[in-house]
N, C-alpha and C positions, 0 to 999 in steps of 0.2 A: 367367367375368368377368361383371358386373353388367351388366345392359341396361338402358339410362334411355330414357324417352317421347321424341320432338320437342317443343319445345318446341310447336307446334302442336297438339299429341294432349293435350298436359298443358290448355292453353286449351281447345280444345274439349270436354274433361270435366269443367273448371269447374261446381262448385256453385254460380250464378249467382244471389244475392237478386236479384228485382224490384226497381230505381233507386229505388223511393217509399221503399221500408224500408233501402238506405242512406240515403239523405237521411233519415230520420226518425231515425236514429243520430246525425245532427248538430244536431236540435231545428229541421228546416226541413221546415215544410209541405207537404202533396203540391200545394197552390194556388199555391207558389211557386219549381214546378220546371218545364222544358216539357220532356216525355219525347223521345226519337228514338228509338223503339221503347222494351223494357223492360230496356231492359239501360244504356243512357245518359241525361242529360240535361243540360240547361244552367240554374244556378241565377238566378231573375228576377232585373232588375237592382233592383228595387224590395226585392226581400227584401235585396240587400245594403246598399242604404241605411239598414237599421235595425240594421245591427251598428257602426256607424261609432263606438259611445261602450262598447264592448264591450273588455275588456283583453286585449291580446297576448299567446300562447303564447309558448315559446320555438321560435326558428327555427334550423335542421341545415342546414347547407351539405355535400352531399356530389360529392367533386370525386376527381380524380387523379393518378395520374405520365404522365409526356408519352406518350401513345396508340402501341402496336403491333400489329401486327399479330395479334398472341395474341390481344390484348384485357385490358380491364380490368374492365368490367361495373356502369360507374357507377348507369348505369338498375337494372339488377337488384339491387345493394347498395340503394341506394335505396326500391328495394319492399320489399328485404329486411328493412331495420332498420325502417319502419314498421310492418311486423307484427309485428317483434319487440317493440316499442317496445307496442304494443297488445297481447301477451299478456305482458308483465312488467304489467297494469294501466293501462297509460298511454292517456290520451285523442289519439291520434295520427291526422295523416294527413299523406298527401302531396302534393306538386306537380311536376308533370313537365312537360314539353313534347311536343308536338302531332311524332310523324312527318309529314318531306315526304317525296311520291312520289319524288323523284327520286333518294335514296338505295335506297330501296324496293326499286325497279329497278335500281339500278345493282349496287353493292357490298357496301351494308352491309346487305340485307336489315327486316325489322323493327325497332322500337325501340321495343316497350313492355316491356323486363325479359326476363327465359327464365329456364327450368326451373319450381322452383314459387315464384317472387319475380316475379309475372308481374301486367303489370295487362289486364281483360278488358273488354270482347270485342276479341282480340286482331285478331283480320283488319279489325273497324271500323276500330280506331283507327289503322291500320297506311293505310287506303285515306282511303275520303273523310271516314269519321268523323261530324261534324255541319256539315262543310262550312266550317268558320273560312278553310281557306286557298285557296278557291273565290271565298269574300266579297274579302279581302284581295285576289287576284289583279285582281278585278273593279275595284275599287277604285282599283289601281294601274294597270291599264289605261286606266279610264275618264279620268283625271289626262292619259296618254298621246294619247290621242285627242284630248283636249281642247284640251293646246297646239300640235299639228298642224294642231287646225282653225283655232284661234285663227293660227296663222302664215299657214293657207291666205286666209283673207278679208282682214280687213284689217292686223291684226297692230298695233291700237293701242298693244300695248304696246313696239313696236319690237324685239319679240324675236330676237337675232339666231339664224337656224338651223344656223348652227355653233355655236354653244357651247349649244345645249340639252344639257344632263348627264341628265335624264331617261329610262330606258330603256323598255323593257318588261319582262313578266314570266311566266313558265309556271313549274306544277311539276313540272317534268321535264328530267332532263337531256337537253340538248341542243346541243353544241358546234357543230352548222352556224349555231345562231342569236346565236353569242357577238358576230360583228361581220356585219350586213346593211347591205344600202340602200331604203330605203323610199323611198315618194312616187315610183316610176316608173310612167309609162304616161301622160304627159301632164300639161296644167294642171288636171286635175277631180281628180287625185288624189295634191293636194300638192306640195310644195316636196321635190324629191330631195335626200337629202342622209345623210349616213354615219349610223346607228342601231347596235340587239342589243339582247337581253335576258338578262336577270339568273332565275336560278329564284327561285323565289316569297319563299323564307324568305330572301332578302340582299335583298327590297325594306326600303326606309326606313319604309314604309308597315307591315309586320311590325315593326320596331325601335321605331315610336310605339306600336300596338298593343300592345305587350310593358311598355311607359315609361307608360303614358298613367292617371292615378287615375283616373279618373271622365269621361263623358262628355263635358263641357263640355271637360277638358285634352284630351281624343281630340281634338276639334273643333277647337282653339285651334295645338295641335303639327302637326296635318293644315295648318292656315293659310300656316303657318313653314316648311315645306316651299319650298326654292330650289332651279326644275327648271331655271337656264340665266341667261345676261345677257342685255342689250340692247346693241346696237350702241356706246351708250357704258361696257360693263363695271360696268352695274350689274347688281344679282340680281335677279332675276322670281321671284314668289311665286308658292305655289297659293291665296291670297287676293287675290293680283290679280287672279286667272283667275275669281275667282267658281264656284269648285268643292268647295270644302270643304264645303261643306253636303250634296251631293249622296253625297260618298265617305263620311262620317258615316254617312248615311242605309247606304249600303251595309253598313257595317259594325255596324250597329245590332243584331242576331241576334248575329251574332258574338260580339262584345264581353265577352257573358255565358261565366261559365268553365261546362266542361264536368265534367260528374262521373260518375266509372266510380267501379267498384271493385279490388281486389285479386283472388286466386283466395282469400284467404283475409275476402274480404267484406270489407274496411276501406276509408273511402273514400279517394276518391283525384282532385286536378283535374287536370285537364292543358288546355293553355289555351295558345297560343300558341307560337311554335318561332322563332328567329330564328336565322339562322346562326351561330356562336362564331368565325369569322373575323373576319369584316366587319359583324358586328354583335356584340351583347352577348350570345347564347346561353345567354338562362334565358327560362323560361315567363315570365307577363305578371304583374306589380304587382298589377292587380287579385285573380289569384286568390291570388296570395301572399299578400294583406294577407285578404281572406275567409278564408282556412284558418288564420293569425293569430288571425280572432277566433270561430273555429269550433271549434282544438282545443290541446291544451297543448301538445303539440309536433308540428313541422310541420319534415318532412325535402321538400328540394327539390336539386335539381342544377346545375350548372352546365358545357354542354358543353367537350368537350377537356380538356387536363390543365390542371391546377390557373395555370402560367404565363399559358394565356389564360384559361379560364374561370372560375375562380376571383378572379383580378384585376379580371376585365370585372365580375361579380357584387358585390365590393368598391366598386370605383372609380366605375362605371354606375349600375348599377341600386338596391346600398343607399344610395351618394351621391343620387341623385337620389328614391328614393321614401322615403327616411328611417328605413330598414330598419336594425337593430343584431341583425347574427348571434351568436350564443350559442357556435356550436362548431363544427366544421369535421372530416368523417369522409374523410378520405384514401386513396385506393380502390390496392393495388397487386396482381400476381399472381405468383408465381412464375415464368409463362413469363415473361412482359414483364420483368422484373427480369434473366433470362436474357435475352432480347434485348439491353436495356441492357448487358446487359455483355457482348456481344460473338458472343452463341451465332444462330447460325442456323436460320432458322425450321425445318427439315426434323428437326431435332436437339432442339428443347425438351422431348423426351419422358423422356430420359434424366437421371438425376440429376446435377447441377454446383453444388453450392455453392459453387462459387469464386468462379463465373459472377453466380451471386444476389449474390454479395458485393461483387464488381464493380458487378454496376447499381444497385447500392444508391445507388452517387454520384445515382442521378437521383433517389429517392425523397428523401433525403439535402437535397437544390439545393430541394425540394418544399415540405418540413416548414420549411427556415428559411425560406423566401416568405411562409408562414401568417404566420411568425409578425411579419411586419414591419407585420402588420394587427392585433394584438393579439389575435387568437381564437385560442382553445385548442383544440388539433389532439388526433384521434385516428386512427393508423393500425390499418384493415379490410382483413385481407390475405384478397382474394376467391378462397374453396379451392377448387382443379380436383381430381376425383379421379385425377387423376396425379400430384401433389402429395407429396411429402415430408416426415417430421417435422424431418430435419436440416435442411431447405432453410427451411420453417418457422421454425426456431428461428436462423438466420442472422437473418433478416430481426427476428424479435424481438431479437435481441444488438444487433443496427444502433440498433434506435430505442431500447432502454435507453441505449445510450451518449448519443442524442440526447436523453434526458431525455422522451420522449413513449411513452404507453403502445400498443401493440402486441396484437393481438386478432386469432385468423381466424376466419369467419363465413362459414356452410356453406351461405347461404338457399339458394341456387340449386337444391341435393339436398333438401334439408328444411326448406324455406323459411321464417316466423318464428321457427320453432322452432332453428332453426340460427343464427338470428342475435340470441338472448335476450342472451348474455353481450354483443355490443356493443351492446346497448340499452341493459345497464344500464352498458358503462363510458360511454357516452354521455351517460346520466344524470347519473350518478357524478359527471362533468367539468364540468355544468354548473353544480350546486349544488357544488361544491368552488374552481372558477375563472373568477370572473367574468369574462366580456370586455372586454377594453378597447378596442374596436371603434374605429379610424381608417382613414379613406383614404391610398393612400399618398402622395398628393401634395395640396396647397393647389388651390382654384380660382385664385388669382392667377398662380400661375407659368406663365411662356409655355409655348404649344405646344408649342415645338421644346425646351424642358428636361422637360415631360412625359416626352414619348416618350422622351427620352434618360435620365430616370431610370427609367422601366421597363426599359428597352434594359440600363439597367449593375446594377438592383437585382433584379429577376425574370429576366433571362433571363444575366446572367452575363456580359454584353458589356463590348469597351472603350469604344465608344461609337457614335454613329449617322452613319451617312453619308448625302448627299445633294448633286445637283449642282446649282447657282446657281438653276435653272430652278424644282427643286424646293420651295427654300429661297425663295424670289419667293411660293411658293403659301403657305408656313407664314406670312410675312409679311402676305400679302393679308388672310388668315383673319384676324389681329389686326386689323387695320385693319378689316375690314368688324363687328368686334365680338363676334366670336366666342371672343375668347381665353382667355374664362372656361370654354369645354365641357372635359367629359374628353375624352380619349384615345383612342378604342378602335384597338389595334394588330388589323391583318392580318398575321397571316403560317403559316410551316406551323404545325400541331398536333403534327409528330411529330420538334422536334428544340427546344432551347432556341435554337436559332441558326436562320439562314433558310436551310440547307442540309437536308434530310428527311433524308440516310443519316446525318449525326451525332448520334449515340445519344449516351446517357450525360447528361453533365453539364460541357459545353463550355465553357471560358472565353476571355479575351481576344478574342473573335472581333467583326467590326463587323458593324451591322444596316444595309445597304442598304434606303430610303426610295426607293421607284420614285414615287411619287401619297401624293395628300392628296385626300381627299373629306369634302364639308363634307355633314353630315346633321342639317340647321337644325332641322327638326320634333323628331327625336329626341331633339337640342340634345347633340350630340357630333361629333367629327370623325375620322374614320375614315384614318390611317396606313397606307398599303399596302406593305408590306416581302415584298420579293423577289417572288417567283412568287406570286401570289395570285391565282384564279381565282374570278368571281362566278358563273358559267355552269359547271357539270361538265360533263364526257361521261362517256358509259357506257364499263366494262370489255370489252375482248376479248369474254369470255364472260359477260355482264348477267345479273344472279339474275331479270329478267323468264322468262329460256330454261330458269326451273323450276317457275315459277308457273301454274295451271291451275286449272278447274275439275269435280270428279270427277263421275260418274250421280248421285250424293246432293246434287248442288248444294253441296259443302264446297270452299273455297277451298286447296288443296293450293300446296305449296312457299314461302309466302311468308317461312317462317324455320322 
């Protein structure tokens, strides 16, 4: 049987150009990069104010079927067809988002790609990187600080200290700090009263970073930030507080996208991370729109399966930064399809085409979501080499039927070069089918028919539930002005319904509405359906309990 690297060993053997000669592949000066050693750096923000009248590539949304535990391998497709897309000729690169620690450590190990669709220097970017979600942290903290102290002295603004909604922020999981009491030990050190914190990538403070064009909007959306009321039920700003200037300033390094490479040297930003629950879960505007007018085609992702992330990517972030996606690469595996319909994980090994055929309902519920956006989908069935030609060819018969073309792409074993054919059907699709790119809903329609048309058009429901109390908040939110934001739904990732163990392609079922979180700056309002957690905790057994460092100073077990 074949032996393959770690993904680890595959990164650390990286042929690594020095970052000046990627950058100099995208016609950007070595005076307009600041290095973090020679293997990263962050592009000036001054260099990107001279691409601003420069014409847009075409942009690749690649997303998936609802996440299991197999895995699907969005990131790694992702790398994959950029390479590919760049040895079929094409002037390509990508955009990803930034790993938090907190996964890192917990469960999911890594997230920059694996096998050889990998982007480098993997253990960087995997740890502190060039510090974005350090700045952010800080930033969101210092916010925190600020209206404690502001409550501790005089409190002109009448802030009441129960309804601060403001939390804190780490990145790391940590479930003792999901509900605390702060300000005990006396009157020097605050007004006691119920707090907790959020890890880093579900602050608001990430979600405007991710939204924000240009610094002035950072500055302005930072302003609009509502951490609480006052005694009479009005909202307190972070521009009452006179602090916006100060978190700017923090995040002023930051702000700049970061630029690695490929294993296969092509470049690559990665730039911000927000969580695909509770926030919008794509990299940041800014580097989207720079890699826009840096290369012809520009693949980027959107976390979770295609119902959140892909929606939120649609609905969020092209609505609000004026983004018009070209095409849409639909990421599925043969295990996960076997999940989906029904097989247990201990057993994905063994051939079931029945099983594929079965979950095919979910990829099936996937492809018609695309298409209610008008972009033209291609399904990427990402090859395991346990993998089947019969199991394969289900999955191609499935999407013939559906009228969408059907490709599997090997990056992960042979990275660009495994994934040339879906480069060029991706091509192929763009120049043959234009997009008719729409959001799925109007700004004018109220909140509560938002959500409830996500609820019955993406996730398959009969429709949304909430009790008076809940319904009081959806109401509030119009009235205070807000009725124009989009959507962004919380809930799991690994079911169309807000139950996890219902697989497949669930119908009639209702979306329980626990909270409504208004996220002013971001200028969205955030739906909490069922069990949604801001805060993780780590697993039983934490992938921290493999991570080390060896006599050669190499950072062992992190994926």
């Amino acid at each position: 049987m074949k032996t393959y690297k770690t993904d680890a060993e595959i990164a650390r053997s990286a042929n690594k150009l020095p970052i000046a000669e990627v950058a100099a592949k995208l016609g950007i000066p070595e005076r307009d990069i600041i290095p973090y050693g020679h293997d990263k750096a962050k592009i000036g923000y001054d260099f990107l104010q001279t691409l601003q009248d420069k014409p847009d590539g075409k942009l690749i949304l690649v997303t998936a079927i609802s996440p299991t535990p197999a895995g699907e391998g969005k990131t790694t497709t992702t790398v994959g067809l950029g390479d590919g897309l760049n040895r079929i000729g094409k002037k390509a690169m990508i955009c990803l988002r930034e790993p938090s620690l907190g996964p890192c450590f917990g469960m999911k190990g890594g997230a920059a790609g694996g096998g050889m669709a990998q982007v480098v220097p993997m253990t960087d970017i995997n740890l502190h990187f060039t510090g974005d979600f350090h700045a952010i942290g800080a930033a969101h903290n210092l916010l925190s600080a600020v209206v404690d102290n502001h409550i501790h002295w005089d409190n002109q603004l009448d802030i009441d200290s129960r309804r601060v909604t403001w939390r804190r922020v780490i990145d790391m999981n940590d479930r003792a700090l999901r509900q605390i009491t702060s300000g005990l030990g006396g009157p020097g050190n605050g007004i006691p009263r119920e707090a907790g914190f959020d890890i880093t990538v579900a602050s608001e403070i990430m979600a405007i970073f991710c939204l924000a064009r240009n610094l002035d909007d950072l500055r302005k959306r930072i302003g609009e930030i509502v951490i609480g009321q006052t005694r009479d039920l009005q909202p307190v700003t972070v521009e009452q507080l006179n602090v916006a200037g100060a978190m700017t300033a923090l995040l002023l390094d930051a702000f700049q996208p970061n630029l690695v490479q490929t294993i296969e040297n092509n470049p690559a930003l990665m730039h911000g991370g927000p969580f695909a629950n509770i926030a919008h879960g794509c990299n940041s505007v800014i580097a989207t729109r720079t890699a826009l007018k840096l290369a012809d085609y520009v693949v980027t992702e959107a976390g979770f399966g295609a119902d959140l992330g892909a929606e939120k990517f649609f609905d969020i972030k092209c609505r609000k930064a004026g983004l018009t996606p070209d095409a849409v690469v639909l990421v599925a595996t043969v295990k996960a399809l076997k999940m989906h319909g029904g097989v247990a994980r201990a057993d994905l090994a063994a051939e079931n085409v029945e099983a594929v055929r079965k979950g095919c309902k979910n990829l099936g519920r996937h492809i018609r979501n695309i298409g209610h956006f008008g972009v033209p989908a291609v399904v990427a069935i990402n090859h395991f080499v346990a993998d089947t030609a019969a199991e394969h060819e289900a999955i191609r018969s499935f999407c013939t039927e559906l009228g969408v073309d059907c490709t599997v792409a090997s990056h992960w074993e042979h990275g660009g070069a495994g994934a040339t054919t879906l480069a060029e059907h991706v091509v192929d699709l763009i120049h043959h089918r234009k997009s008719q790119f729409r959001p799925l809903y109007d700004d004018d329609m109220s909140l509560w028919d938002k959500a409830r048309h996500i609820a019955r058009t993406i996730y398959g429901a009969e429709d949304i539930i909430a009790d008076k109390k809940v319904r009081a908040q959806f109401q509030r939110m119009e009235d205070l002005g807000y009725g124009h934001f989009p959507v962004c739904m919380a809930k799991t990732q690994y079911s169309f319904s807000t139950d996890p163990m219902l697989l497949g392609a669930p119908t009639g079922h209702d979306v329980p509405i626990r909270e409504i979180r208004l996220a002013a700056g971001a200028e969205f309002v955030v739906v909490i359906c069922g069990e949604i957690m801001t805060m993780p905790g780590l697993p039983r057994k934490p992938s921290s309990e493999n991570i080390s460092v060896d006599a050669d100073r190499e950072i062992r077990g992190l994926f």
